[in-house]
Structures are given as C-alpha cells and as structure tokens.
N, C-alpha and C positions, 0 to 999 in steps of 0.2 A: 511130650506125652506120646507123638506118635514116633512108630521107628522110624520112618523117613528124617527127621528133625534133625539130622546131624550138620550138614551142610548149608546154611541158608544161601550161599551166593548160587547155587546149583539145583535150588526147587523155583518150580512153578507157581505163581503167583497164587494160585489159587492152597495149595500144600503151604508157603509161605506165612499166609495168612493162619491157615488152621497151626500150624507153631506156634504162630508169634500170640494167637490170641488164647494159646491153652497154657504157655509159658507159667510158670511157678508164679511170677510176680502179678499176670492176670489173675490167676487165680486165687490170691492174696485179695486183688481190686473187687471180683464179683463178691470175697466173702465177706469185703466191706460193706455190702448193702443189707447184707444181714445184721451184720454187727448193730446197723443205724438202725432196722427193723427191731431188731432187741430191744434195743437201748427207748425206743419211743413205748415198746411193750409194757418195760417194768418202769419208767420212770413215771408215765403220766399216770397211773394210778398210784405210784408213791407220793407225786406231787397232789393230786386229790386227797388224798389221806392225809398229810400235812396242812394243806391248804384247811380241809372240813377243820380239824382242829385247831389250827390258826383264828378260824373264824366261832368259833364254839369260845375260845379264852375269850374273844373280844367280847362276847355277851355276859360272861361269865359276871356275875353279882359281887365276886370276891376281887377285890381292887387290883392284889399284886397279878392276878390271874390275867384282870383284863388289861393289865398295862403288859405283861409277858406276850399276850398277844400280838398288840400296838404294836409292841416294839419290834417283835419276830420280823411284821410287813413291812413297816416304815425302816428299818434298816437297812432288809434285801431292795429291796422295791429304791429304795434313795442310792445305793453304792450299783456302780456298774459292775454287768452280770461277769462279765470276763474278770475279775478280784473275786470274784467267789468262787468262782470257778478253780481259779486256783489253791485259791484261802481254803476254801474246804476239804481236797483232797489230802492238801499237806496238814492241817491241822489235825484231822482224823486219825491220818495215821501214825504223826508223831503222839499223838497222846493215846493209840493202842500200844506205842511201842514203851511209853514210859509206867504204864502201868504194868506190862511186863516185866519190865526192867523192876520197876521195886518188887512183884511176886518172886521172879524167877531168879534174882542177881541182887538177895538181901546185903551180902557184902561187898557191894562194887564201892570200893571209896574214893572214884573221882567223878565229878560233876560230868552230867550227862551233856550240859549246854558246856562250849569250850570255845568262847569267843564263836567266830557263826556255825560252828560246826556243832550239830545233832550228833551224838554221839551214845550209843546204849551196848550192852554188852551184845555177845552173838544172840545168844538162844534169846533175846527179847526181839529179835529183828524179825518182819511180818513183810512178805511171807518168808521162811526160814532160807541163810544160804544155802543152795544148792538146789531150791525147789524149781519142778519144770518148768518148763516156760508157760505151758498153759495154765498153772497156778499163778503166775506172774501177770498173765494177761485177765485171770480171773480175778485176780484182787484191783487192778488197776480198775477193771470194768466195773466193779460194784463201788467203788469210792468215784467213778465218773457219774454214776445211775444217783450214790446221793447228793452229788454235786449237784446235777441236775434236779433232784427232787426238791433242796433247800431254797434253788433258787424262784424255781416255777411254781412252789407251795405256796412262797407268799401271794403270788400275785393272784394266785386261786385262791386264798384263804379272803383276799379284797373282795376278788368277786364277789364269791356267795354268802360275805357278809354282807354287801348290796343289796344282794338275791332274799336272802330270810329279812333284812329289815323293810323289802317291798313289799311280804305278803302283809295285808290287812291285818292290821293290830289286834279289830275287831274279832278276827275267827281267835287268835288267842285264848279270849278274854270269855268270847263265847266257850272253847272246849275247856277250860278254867272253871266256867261258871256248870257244866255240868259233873265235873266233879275230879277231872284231871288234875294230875298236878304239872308245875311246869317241865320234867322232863318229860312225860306223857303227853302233852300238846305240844310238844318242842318235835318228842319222833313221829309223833302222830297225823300232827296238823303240819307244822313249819317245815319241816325236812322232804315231805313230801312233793309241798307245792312248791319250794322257792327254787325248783329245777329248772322250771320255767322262762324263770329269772334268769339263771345263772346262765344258761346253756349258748346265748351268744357270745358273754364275756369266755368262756368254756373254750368255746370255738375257737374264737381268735389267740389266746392263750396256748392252744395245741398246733394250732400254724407257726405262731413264731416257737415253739418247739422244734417242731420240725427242722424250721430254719437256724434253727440254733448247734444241730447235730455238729456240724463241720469243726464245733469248738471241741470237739472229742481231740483233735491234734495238737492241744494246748494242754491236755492228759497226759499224752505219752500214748494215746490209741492212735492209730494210721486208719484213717476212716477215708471216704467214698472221696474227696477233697483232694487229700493228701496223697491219692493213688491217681487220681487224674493228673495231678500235676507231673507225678514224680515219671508216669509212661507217656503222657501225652508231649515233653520235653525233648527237644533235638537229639538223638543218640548218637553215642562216637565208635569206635570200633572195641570198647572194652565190653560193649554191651553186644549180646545173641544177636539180636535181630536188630541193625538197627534203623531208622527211618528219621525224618525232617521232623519239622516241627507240627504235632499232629495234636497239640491241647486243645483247640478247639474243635474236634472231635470228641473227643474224650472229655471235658465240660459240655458240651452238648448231650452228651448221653448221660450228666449226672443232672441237667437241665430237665429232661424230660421225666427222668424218675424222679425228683420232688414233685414236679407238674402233675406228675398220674399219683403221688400220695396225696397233696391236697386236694386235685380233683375226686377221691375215692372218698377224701374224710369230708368235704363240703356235701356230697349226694347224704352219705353217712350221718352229719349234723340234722339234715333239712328232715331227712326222715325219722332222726330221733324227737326230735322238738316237734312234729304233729303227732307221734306216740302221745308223748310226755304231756303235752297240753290240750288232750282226750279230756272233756269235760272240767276246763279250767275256761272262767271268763275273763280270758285275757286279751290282751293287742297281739300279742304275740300268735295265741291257739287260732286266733280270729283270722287273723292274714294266713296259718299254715290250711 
C-alpha cells in the first residue's frame, strides 16, 4: 500500500509492520469481520421469521400443518448443525439449477444425474460461467445466510412456541370472549406478550450464532477463522513479509472481537427484556 514496501529486509521495524499489516491478504482478514457482521445482520432475523412460522404451524388447528411444523424442528434440531450446513447450500442450488435446466434446455436428452456427477447444460448453471467473482461470492453468501437461517429457525421456532404456550390461556379465552377471533387474540394478546418468554431462549440462540459464524469455511466463504490461521502460520520465503509463528496473536485478536460482540449483544438483551416487560407481571419484568 505504501511506496516504501518494496524491500522488506531493508525497512524499519516500525514501516515493516505498517506493510505487512496493510498487505492484500490483511486486508482480505479485516474484511472478514464484516463479512461475519453481515452475515449475523441478515440471517438472525431470517432465522426469526422462520423460526415465528415454525411455531405458528405447530399451533396450527389443521393436522398436516401442525405436523409440517413438528417436523421442520424436530429434524434440524435432532441432525447435527454441520449436515445442514452443507445439505442446504448444495441442495438449494442443485435444484435452482435443475429447474433451469428443464425451462431453459427443453431438449437436453441425457440425464442430468450421471452416476455422482451433477451435471446440467451451460445456460442452467447459477451463477452463469464467466460471472465476476463478486457474483460468485454473492451467491455463495446468500445460500450460507440460508443455511444459517434453516438451521437457527428451528430452534427459534421451539423457543417461542414455549414462549406463546406460557402466556395464560386465560387472557386468550378472555379477548375470545369479548368478541376476537382467534387470529385477532393470537396478534393482539399472544404475539405481544410471549416476548417476554422467548427473549432468554432468544439470547442464547443468537450467542451460539455468533459462535457458529467460523462454519462459513465449510461454505467455501474465508471468514475471520480461516484468515487467522492462514497469516498467523510460520512464513517461508515465498511469502512478502515473512515472520515465525505468530497465530496466537492473530486468534487472540479474533478472541477479543467475539468477546466485544457478545458483550455488546448481552448489555443489548438486558436492555431489551426490561423494555419489553413494561407492564407485564412476570418473574422475568420483576427481576429486570
């Protein structure tokens, strides 16, 4: 970055540094932490919004509804999250690509499966050969956002079916008997208060999110993890700048950035959950 940076055996320690730490590949590493920022942005209110309806079928009066529900939780929730994690991205996208292949390639006449190999004509392929790279890293990143959404929906949808089957049956049956129907006392009454409920299991839910980001390298994304390792690792002389074994520096400094997001989203929970439980008699409202 700067013009000095040509020589590294011939700078000052201090010039040294400012190279080696502005290098192309750090700069890959800082925009990892954005990447993980994103990625917490759009998936946990995907996960939310799966999760609400996960837990909406379970109540659901119509049998195949509540069992599509059941089943959504009790699948993810029972298979471990790393098979989904994969399962999902690949699935997704081979069946965008096979539904193009029958619009776009009516007369392809050999079978798309070919013993293990996926196989679809060009113009069905997502995203198309020859698109940029940051179309490539963009399609990657939204099949990782609904990885991550399938997985963490379930377990939000468990919650805040918890959460609405703790508020009092009674207030129900009460806004029922004044003349509601049940989706009117579902958004009115139930939706409202079972926040209260939920917003612990909530919490911890969005920590192991957090903790979860690192599987982005199991994507094909190079996230905050996979750049610690890869500069923090003994360098040889094929590499600019190179130095000893310096990962635990470099894990130390992605140690401390989880540490300052969970500490930011814990201050963050306490102060939502005495908002939210403003005139609610709870255990919960009571202690905040």
């Amino acid at each position: 970055m700067f013009a000095f940076c040509t020589d590294p055996d011939t700078l000052p320690q201090w010039q040294w540094f400012a190279c080696y730490l502005t290098s192309g590949t750090h700069l890959a590493f800082y925009w990892s932490f954005v990447v993980v920022m994103i990625l917490l942005a759009l998936a946990a209110p995907a996960a939310l919004v799966m999760g609400l309806g996960g837990a909406l079928l379970m109540r659901a009066r119509f049998a195949p509804l509540r069992w599509l529900g059941q089943g959504y939780t009790a699948i993810v929730r029972g298979v471990p999250d790393i098979v989904f994690f994969l399962f999902v991205p690949i699935a997704v996208g081979q069946g965008i690509e096979a539904l193009l292949h029958q619009v776009r390639c009516p007369h392809w006449d050999m079978p798309i499966w070919q013993g293990n190999d996926f196989i679809v004509c060009p113009e069905a392929r997502v995203p198309p050969r020859g698109s940029p790279s940051w179309v490539r890293d963009l399609y990657g990143f939204s099949l990782a956002v609904l990885a991550f959404a399938v997985v963490f929906g379930a377990f939000v949808g468990n919650t805040l079916h918890g959460a609405m089957r703790a508020v009092p049956r009674a207030q129900m049956e009460t806004a029922e008997a004044y003349g509601m129907t049940r989706g009117q006392a579902m958004r009115r009454v139930l939706l409202p208060q079972m926040w209260i409920y939920a917003l612990p299991g909530l919490s911890n839910i969005w920590m192991i999110l957090i903790k979860a980001t690192p599987l982005l390298f199991l994507l094909g994304i190079q996230d905050i993890v996979y750049w610690a390792r890869e500069l923090g690792g003994a360098k040889t002389s094929r590499y600019t700048y190179p130095h000893p074994d310096w990962r635990v520096w470099y894990f130390l400094a992605v140690l401390v950035f989880y540490l300052a997001v969970t500490w930011a989203s814990q201050i963050f929970f306490e102060r939502l959950t005495r908002r939210v439980g403003r005139g609610l008699a709870t255990a919960e409202s009571a202690r905040a």
